[in-house]
Each structure stands twice: as structure tokens, then as C-alpha cells.
N, C-alpha and C positions, 0 to 999 in steps of 0.2 A: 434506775439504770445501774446497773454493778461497774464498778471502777474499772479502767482501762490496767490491762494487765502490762508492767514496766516493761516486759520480756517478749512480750510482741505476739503472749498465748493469747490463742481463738483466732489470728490474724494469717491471712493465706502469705506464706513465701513467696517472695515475688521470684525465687528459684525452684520449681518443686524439682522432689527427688522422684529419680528415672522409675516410669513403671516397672513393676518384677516384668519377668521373661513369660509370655505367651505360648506357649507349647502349641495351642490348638491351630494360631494362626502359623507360624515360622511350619509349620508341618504342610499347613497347605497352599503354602508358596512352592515350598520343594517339591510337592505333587505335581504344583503348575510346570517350575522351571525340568521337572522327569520328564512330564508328558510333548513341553518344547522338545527332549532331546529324541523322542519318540521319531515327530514329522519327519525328517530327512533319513532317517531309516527306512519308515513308512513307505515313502514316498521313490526311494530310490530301490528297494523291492517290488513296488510297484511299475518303475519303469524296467525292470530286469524281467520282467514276468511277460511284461508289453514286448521284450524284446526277444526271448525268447517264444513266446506262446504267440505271436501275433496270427499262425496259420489257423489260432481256434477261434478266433474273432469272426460271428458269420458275415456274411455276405447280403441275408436274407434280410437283414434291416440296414436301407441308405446305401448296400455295400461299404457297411463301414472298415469289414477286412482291409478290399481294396485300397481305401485311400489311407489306410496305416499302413498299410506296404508302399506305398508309393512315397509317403514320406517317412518309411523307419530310419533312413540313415542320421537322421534330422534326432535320432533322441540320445546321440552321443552329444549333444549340447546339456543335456542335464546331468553329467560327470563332474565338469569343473564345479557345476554350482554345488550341490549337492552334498560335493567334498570341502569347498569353505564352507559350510554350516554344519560341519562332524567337525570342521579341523576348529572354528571359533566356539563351539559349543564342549570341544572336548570328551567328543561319544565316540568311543570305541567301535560298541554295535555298528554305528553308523557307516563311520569310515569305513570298516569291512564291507558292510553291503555295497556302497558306493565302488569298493573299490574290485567286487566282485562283477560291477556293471559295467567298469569299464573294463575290465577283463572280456566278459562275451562280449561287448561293442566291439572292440579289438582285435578278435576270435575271428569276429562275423566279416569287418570291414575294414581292417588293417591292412589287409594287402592290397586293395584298390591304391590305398594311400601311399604303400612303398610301390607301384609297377611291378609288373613281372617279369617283361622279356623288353630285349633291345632291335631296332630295325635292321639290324643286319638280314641279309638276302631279300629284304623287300624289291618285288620289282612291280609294283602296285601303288599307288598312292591316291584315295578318293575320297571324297566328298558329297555330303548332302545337307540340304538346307533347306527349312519352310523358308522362302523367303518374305511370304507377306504379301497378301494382296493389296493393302493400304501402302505399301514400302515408297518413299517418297526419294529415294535414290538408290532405283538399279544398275546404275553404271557401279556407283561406289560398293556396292554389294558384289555386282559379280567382280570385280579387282580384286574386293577381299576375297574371293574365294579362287581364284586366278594365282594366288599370292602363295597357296599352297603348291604349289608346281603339280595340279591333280591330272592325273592319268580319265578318271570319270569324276562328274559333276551332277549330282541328282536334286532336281528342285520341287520346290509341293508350293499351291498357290503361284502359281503364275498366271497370268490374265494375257487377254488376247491385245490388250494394250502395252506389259512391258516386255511379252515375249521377242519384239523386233529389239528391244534396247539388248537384252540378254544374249541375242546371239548376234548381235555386233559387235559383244565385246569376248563372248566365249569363242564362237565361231575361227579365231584366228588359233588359240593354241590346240582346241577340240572340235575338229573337219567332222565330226560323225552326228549328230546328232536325231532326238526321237521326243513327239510328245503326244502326247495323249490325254486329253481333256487338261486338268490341270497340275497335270507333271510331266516333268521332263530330263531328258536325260542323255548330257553330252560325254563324247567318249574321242580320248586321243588312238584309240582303237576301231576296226570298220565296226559295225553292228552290223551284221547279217540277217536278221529277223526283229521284227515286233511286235506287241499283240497289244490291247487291254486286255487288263487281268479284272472279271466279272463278281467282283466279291460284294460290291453295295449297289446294287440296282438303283438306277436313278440319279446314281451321283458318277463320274468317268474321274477319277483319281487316282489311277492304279495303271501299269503295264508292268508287263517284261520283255527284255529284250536279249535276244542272243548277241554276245560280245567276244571277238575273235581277239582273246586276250594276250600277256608275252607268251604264256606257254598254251597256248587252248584256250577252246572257248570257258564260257560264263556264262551263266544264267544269271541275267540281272533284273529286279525287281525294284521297280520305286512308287512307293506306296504312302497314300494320307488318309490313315483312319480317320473316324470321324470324333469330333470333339467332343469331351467329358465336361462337365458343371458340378461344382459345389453349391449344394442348395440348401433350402431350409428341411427339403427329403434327402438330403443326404448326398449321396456320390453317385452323380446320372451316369451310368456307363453301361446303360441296357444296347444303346446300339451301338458302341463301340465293339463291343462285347461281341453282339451275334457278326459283324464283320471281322472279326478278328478271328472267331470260328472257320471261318469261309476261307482268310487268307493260310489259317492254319490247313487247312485242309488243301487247298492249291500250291504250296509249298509242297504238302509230304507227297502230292504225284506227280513232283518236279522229278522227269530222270538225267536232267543232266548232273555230272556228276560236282561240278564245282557249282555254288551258291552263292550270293551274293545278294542282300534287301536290304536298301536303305529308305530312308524316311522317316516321316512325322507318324510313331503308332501313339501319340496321344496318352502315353501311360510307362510307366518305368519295370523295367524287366525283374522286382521287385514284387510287383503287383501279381496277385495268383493269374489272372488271369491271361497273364503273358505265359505261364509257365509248359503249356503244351508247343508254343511255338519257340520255346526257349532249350525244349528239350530235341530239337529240332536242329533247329542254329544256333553259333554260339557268337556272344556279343565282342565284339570286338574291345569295348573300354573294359568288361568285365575280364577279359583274358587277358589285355598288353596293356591297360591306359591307365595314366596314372594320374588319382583322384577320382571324384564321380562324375567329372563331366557332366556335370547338371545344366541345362541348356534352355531353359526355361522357367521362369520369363525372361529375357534378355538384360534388361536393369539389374537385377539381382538374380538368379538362377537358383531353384530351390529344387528342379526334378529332373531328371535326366528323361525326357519323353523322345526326343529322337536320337534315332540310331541306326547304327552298322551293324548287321547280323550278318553271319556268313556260316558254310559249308565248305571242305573239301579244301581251302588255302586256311591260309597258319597268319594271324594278324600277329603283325612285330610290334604294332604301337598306335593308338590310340590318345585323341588332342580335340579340344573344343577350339575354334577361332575367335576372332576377336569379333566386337559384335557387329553389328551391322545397322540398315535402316528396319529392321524386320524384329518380332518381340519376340522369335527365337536365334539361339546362337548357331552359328555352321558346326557341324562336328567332322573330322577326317580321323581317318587311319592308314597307314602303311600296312599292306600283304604280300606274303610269299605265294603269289597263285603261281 
């Protein structure tokens, strides 16, 4: 065996010295940490493209159009995020894009957020409500919607069981009332005429009624499309759809000259397929109301599916109510009819 060397040669350092510099690997860490700085770029031209192009989205598979239009307001939530991961990563690229997203978000849905107009000259004030045919207290329900000082009061789902409670308590400040299958519709004004209105055979949740309003009459419409599903096919709204064809088309041989529809259409003025009857009448939160008045589901509100359209008067202001017994919210507006 060869003599132990004094100096501690052939023996491992119990320090060794730093390996040299790795070129190969330190290169493809910064590839990695580039390609991190990519995603929120990525990702945020991705939702800008969603937000601009969503009318090229078809329809033809699930209706997936529709139910991106129904929730696009909803993709101004990926702004904040999108910008703390440009601002903690330090991308340039990114932050622009992001902040080029919230730009069109802001373009498209800023002014909902600021209001338009104020209620001056309102001599109008109404309301409409699903109120739920499960609703476990219509007294408290119609108060809250009593509570708006309403000139009209439009309901969808009412049953032959709470329609006595509701006009016990509507009955005293709105003498006029109308209903027809399962909607109704009280008026501190006479009604002079009423009809169903024949748009879903089978089902009776629709009328109009002539309303001798402050200045002239109104043609009023209170209407509950029929329900949409998210499913594992997609976004059901085949009969919603062809009904809403039908009220679109009963609307445009309305000749009186003022208009007035409220109701549950199960879908947000967002969605393409409101867009014939939007070009028609104009929504009352879209022109005075400040926010989106998203009005369902009641607990959290994620979609604005009932609403006030009108013709011929000038809406001053637009307001969701507070909630109720029912899993949608009441929505009202002020008008200069």
C-alpha cells in the first residue's frame, strides 16, 4: 500500500470547489423563465380577440356564440389579473396587451358603468319581476316592489295559488289590473284593452295590454320566454329562440306608437339573438341604468336576462331592486312617456 500522503493528496476536500459555469443549462432556464413571460400576453390577446370577435363565434355548435355573449361582460375580470402577472414578471409585451384589453373592455362597457341620463321629467315609474313560482313569501315580495313608488307592476310565474296574496297587497296602490295565464300586470293607470299575445303555443305567458298612460296611451307587453340550459351539448336555446322570433315579429306589427315590454326573455340583450328585437326597442339599463343590472340568479347575479324595452318614451333611469323570495331580482326604470 503506498504511504499516506502528509498533505492530504488523493483525499476528496471535504469543501470542493464551485463547479465552472454551465452555459447549456443557465440557457434553458431563461428559455423557460422567456416562455413564463409569453402566457399572460398570450393569454390576454387571447381574451381581447374573444372580446372583440365574439360575433364570429358560431352558433352552429352548442350555440356557443350565444352564451359568450351572454356572459362577455364577465371577461373584464381577466384585466386586473393578467396585469399583476406583466406587472410581477416585468413584460413589457404583456402589460400592453393587457392594457390594450382593458381599453376595448372599457370602449365596449364603460358607460353602462358611468350612467347616461338623469330622471328628470320622468312621469313613469315601472317595474317587472319573475317572481317565482316556488317563492315562499309574496306578501314580502310584492312590498319590495310596492317600495318603488311603481306606476306599473309586470310579473311572470304567478300561480293560481299566490295570485290572491299579490293583489291584496298590489290591489290598493294599482286599481287596474290584467292576467293572462302566468303573467300579470297591475297599472296605477285604467287599462282599456287586453289580449294574449300567441307567440309559444301551448304555453299562455304572454299578453298585451292597452294602457291609458299620463300622456296617452301604451302599448304594454309582459312576456316569459321559455328557459335556456347549459348542458353537456352546449347552450339549449332552440325554443327560446323560435319564440323570440314570433315575439319579434308581434312587436314589429305593434301600430301603437309608444311601446313598452317587460319581462323575463331568459337571455341578455348581449346575446345575438336578441339583436332583431333590440333593434326594435331600446333597453332601458342599456340607455339610462347605471351598471349591468345583472338580475340573475338572485344570490349572486351574473346575467341581466330580465328587462324593460321600450319604444316611443325616453327612459331617464334604470335600477335592479333588492332581492326577494324569487331566484330573480325585480328590475324598474323611470320614463318620460
Amino acid at each position: 500500500m503506498p504511504p499516506a500522503d502528509p498533505h492530504g493528496a488523493g483525499q476528496r476536500s471535504p469543501h470542493p470547489e464551485p463547479a465552472p459555469d454551465q452555459p447549456g443549462r443557465t440557457s434553458a432556464w431563461r428559455g423557460r423563465g422567456r416562455h413564463r413571460d409569453r402566457v399572460p400576453t398570450v393569454l390576454a390577446l387571447v381574451a381581447w380577440i374573444v372580446l372583440t370577435c365574439h360575433s364570429l363565434v358560431p352558433n352552429s355548435v352548442g350555440r356557443l356564440g350565444s352564451l359568450l355573449e351572454t356572459l362577455l361582460p364577465w371577461t373584464g375580470l381577466a384585466v386586473p389579473v393578467l396585469l399583476s402577472a406583466a406587472f410581477l414578471r416585468r413584460s413589457v409585451p404583456a402589460g400592453v396587451a393587457v392594457l390594450l384589453l382593458g381599453a376595448t373592455w372599457a370602449a365596449m362597457f364603460g358607460p353602462l358603468l358611468l350612467g347616461r341620463q338623469s330622471d328628470a321629467g320622468a312621469n313613469l315609474t315601472v317595474v317587472t319581476h319573475n317572481v317565482g313560482a316556488a317563492n315562499a313569501d309574496p306578501v314580502g315580495t310584492a312590498r319590495t316592489l310596492l317600495a318603488a313608488d311603481p306606476d306599473l307592476v309586470a310579473l311572470e310565474e304567478i300561480t293560481d295559488d299566490t295570485l290572491p296574496v299579490y293583489r291584496k297587497v298590489l290591489d290598493h296602490r294599482l286599481t287596474y289590473s290584467v292576467r293572462v295565464g302566468t303573467v300579470a300586470l297591475w297599472s296605477r293607470y285604467p287599462v282599456t284593452a287586453s289580449e294574449r299575445v300567441t307567440i309559444d303555443p301551448g304555453w299562455s305567458r304572454s299578453l298585451r295590454a292597452r294602457v291609458q298612460g299620463p300622456k296617452g296611451p301604451l302599448a304594454v307587453y309582459v312576456v316569459h320566454l321559455p328557459s335556456v340550459r347549459v348542458g353537456v351539448s352546449g347552450f339549449a336555446t332552440a325554443r327560446r329562440d323560435h319564440v323570440l322570433t314570433a315575439l319579434d315579429h308581434a312587436v314589429g306589427q305593434e301600430r301603437q306608437q309608444k311601446v313598452l315590454l317587460m319581462g323575463d326573455l331568459n337571455g341578455a340583450t348581449t346575446d345575438r339573438a336578441l339583436a332583431p328585437l333590440n333593434s326594435r326597442l331600446t333597453s332601458v339599463q342599456d340607455e339610462a341604468g347605471r351598471g349591468f343590472g345583472f338580475s340573475w340568479p338572485a344570490a349572486f347575479p351574473v346575467a341581466r336576462i330580465d328587462h324593460i324595452l321600450t319604444r316611443g318614451v325616453t327612459p331617464t333611469d334604470a335600477w335592479t331592486l333588492p332581492a326577494t323570495g324569487s331566484d330573480h331580482r325585480p328590475v324598474a326604470a323611470k320614463l318620460k312617456a
